[in-house]
N, C-alpha and C positions, 0 to 999 in steps of 0.2 A: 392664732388666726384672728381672733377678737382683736387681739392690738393689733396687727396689718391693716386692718378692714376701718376702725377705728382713724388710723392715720390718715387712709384714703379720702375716709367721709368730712374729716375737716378740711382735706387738700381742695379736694373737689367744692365744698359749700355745703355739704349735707346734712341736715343734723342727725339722720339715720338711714341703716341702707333700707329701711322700708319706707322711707321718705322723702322729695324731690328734692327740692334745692331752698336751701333757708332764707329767712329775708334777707332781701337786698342789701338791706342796714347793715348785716353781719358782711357779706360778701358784696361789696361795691365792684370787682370785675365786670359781671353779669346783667342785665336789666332782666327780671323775670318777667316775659307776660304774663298777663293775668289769668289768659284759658289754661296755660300750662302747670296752674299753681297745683291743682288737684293731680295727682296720677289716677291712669283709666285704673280700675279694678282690673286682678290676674284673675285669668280665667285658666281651669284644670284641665284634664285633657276629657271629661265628660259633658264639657258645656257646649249648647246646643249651635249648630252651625250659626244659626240668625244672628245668634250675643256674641260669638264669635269674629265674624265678619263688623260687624256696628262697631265691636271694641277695635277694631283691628282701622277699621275709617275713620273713626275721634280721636286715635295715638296722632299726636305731635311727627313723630316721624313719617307719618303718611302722609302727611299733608305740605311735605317738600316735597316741591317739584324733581329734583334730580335722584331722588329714593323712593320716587313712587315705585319704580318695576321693582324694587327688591324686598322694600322696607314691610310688605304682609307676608311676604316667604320668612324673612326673621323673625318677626313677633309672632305670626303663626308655627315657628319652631319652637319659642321659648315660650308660648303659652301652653302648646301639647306635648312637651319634655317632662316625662313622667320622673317622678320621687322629688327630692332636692337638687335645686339648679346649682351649679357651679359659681362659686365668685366669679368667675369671669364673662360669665354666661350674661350675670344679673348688673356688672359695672358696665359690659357693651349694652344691654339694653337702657340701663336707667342716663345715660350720656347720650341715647337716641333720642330719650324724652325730652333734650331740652334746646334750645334755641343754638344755642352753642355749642352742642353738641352735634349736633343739625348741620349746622356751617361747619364743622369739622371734617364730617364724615361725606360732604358733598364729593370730592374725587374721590372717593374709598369706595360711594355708590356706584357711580359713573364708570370706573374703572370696573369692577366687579361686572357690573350690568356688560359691559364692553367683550369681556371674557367669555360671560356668558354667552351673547351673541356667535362669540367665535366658534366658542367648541359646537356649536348646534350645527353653523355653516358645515364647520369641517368634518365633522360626525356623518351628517347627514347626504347620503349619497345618491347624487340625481340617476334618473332612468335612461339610458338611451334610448332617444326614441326609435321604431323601429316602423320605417315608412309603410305601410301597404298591410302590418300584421297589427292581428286584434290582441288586445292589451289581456284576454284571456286566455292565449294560447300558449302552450308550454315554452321554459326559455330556453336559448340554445343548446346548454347544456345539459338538457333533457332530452334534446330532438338524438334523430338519429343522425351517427357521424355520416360526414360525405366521402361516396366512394373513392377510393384515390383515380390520380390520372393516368391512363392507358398509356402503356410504354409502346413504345416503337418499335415494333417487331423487325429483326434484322434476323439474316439466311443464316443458319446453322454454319454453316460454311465458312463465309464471311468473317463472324464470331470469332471463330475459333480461330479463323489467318490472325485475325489482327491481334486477339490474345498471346497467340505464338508470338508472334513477330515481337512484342513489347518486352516478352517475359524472356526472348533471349537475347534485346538488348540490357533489359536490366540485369542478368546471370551474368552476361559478359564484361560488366561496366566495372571500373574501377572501385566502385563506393563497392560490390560485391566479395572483392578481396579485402577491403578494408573490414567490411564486417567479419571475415573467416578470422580475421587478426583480431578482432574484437571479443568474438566469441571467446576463443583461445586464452586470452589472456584473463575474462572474468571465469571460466572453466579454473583456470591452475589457481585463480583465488578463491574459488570455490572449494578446491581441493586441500588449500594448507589449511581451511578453516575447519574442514572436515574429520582430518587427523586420522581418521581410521575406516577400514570397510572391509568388506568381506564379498566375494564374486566368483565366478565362473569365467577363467581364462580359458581364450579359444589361441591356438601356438599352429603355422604353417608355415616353413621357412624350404630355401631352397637350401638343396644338396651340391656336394663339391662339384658334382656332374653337370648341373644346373636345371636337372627336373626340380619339381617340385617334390617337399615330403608329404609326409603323411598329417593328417591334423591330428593334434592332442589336442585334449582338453585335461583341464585340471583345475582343483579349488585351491582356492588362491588367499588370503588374510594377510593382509597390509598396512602396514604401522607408517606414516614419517617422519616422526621425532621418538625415541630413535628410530634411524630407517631398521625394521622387522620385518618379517615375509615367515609365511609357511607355505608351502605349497606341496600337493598332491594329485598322482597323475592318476585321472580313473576312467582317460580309455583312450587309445594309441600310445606310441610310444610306450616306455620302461612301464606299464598297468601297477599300481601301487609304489611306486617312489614315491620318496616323500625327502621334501628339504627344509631346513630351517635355518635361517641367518639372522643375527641381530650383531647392529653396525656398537661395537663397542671398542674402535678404537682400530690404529694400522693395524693389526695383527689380529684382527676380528676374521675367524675359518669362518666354513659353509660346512653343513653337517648332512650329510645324503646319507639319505637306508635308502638301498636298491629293492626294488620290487621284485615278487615273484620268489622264484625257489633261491635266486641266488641272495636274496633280503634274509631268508630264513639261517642261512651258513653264514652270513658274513656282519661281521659285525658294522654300524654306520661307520664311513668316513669323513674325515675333516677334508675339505680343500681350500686353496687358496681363490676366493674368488674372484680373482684376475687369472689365474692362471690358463696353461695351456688344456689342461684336464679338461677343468672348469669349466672350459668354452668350446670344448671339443663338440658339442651338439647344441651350441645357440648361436645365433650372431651375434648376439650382446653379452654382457656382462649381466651378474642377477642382484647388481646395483644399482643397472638402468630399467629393472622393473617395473611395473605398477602405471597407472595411469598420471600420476602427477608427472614424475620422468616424461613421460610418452608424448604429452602437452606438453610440456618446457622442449621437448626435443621439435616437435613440430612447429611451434611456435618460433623457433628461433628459424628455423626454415623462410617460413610465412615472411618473417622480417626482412630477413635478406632480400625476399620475390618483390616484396613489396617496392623495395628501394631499386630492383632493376627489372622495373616491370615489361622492356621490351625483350628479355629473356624469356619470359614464360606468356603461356596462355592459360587462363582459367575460364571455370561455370562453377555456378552455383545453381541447383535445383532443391526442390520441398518436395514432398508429397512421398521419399523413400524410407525406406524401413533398415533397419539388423533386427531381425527375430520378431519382435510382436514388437519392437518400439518403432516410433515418427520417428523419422529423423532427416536432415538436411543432409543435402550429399554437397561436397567441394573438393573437384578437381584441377588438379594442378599438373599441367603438360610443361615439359621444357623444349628449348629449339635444338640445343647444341648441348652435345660433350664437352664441349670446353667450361660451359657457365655449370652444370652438372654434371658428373662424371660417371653417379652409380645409379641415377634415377631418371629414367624418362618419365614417368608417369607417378602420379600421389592420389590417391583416395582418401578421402575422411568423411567419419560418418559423424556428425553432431546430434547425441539425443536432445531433441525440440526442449521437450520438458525439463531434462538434469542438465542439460547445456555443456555437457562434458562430450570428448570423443569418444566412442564408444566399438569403433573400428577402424585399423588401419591398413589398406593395403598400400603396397609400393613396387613398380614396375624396373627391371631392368631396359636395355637397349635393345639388345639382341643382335642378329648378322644381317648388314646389312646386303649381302648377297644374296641369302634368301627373303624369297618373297612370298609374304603369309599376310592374312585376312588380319583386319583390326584382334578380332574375337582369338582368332591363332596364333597372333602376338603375345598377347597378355598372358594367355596360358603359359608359352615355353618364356614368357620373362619373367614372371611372376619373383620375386625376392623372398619378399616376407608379409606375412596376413596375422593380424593380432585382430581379435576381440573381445570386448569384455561384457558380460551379460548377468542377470539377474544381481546388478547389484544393491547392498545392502550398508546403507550409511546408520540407520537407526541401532543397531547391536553393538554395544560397545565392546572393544578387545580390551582383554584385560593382559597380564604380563604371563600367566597362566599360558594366553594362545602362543606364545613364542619362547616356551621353557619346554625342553626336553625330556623333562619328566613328568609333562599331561600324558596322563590313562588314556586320553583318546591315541596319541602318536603311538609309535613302535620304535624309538630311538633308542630304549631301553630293553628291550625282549631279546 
């Protein structure tokens, strides 16, 4: 540090750093004046304002015009800089002491001083003035808000025609089936992502005769990779059936234990789930189960309608329920037998919140000789009515729920 400093003081003309600038004889660069030859005394950070200020007016840097605004804020820094000053601190002040130092640091002032100016402008933020109010009084966002503005009272009546009227042209508009297709389709990708669940099937299908049957209900656990099912009937229909499939391949049975006394004498049977047995009391097959099928099945419907839209008529309405859930209702009417053949009518219930369907009904044609009320129709055509409720995505199935020899089943007793 001694050699650094050393080097400095002969670069500069010094003969010491406690020293200004040596004779000129040594250093011909420089002309010294003569007031400059003396350095003021350093003053501690205890000396009294008055010697302060006096020492701070007789520095050589003070006495340039273009470092007056700055040049007593610095030497008033490194005068009240408590302990030992920094080299740096002591070569930027002792290069203020001198003539040539002076003229160096003229744009370094000016510039600095210019800065300064700026940040004050820009810091400093003007008042609005506020015409007619006293500069005492609280500011606006102290006052109290203003009331809002008086709506326009329109007839009850009125209201409600034009509500109607907008909300069933937008149920009947085009974009309304485009969303039933929308829905539909993030539903079934909701559902491969899901993998598995557990619920409460609701089952009402028509008979050979063409009344309607009876409704079951039954619990339901659903696998689809691989497609697994168990399901159990616990109230209509066979009370205690119970079946379990898992898709392992062509030759993968369906294992039913009958319910009731004749579950108790016979042992479960295998069936082929295509077969005729098999489908002797469902419309479908019990590989088209489950809610992902049910969506992929309606959805490919929806696509079809969509692409011959003067075939059918739709709505869409909010505000409907299945059981305690919100849901969207979307109906789908067709004109003719020819474009549809087994369904006049389509019901879907969409739960708002899981976005999934959550009920299907679907309407046959009926006779057109006789003549019955909309409400009387739907009864004697009624097809098929599936719902699905309380369900349960959070519980994981493990392999346990679709093996025949879970303690909970009877497949084994």
């Amino acid at each position: 540090m001694e050699e650094m400093e050393s080097q400095w003081v002969r670069r500069v003309g010094l003969n010491s750093p406690n020293q200004q600038r040596a004779d000129p004889a040594t250093n011909p660069r420089v002309e010294m004046p003569v007031e400059s030859a003396a350095r003021p005394r350093r003053l501690g950070p205890r000396a009294f304002p008055s010697e302060r200020r006096a020492a701070i007016s007789d520095h050589p840097i003070t006495r340039d015009g273009f470092l007056l605004p700055i040049s007593p804020l610095l030497l008033g820094f490194y005068s009240g800089f408590p302990g030992r000053k920094p080299l740096a601190m002591t070569r930027f002040v002792s290069a203020c002491s001198t003539a040539d130092g002076s003229r160096r640091l003229k744009c370094l002032g000016l510039c600095l001083t210019f800065l300064f100016v700026c940040t004050v402008v820009i810091n400093v933020q003007p008042t609005r003035a506020r015409a007619g109010m006293d500069m005492a009084s609280p500011s606006l966002a102290e006052s109290e808000p203003l009331p809002p503005p008086p709506v326009r009272d329109l007839p009850q009546a009125q209201l409600a025609a034009t509500t109607k009227d907008l909300s069933l042209e937008m149920r009947t508009s085009p974009l309304a089936l485009q969303l039933h297709v929308a829905h539909l389709e993030l539903a079934a990708y909701r559902l491969r992502e899901k993998g598995a669940y557990s619920c409460t099937f609701c089952k009402q299908e028509s008979l050979e005769d063409g009344t309607a049957g009876e409704m079951q209900v039954m619990e339901l656990k659903m696998r689809h990779a691989p497609f697994s099912l168990y399901m159990k009937w616990v109230e209509g229909g066979d009370t205690g059936r119970q079946i379990l499939f898992v898709d392992n391949g062509p030759d993968s049975k369906m294992l039913v234990k009958l319910g009731g006394f004749k579950g108790k004498l016979l042992p479960p049977i295998k069936l082929d789930p295509q077969g005729d047995l098999a489908r002797s009391e469902s419309r479908h097959p019990i590989t088209d189960m489950g809610l992902l099928k049910l969506t992929e099945t309606i959805l490919q419907y929806r696509q079809r309608d969509l692409a011959n839209q003067h075939e059918v008529r739709w709505e869409m309405s909010s505000g409907e329920q299945y059981g305690d859930r919100p849901c969207h209702l979307f109906q789908i009417h067709y004109k003719s037998k020819t474009y549809e053949p087994t369904y006049r009518k389509s019901l879907v219930w969409m739960d708002r919140d899981l976005g999934l369907p959550v009920q299907v009904q679907n309407y046959g044609w009926g006779e057109e000789s006789v003549e019955l009320t909309a409400e009387e129709l739907d009864e004697v055509t009624l097809i098929e009515n599936y719902g699905y409720s309380d369900l349960d995505f959070a519980t994981q199935l493990a392999d346990g729920d679709f093996d025949k020899a879970n303690p909970n089943y009877t497949f084994r007793r």
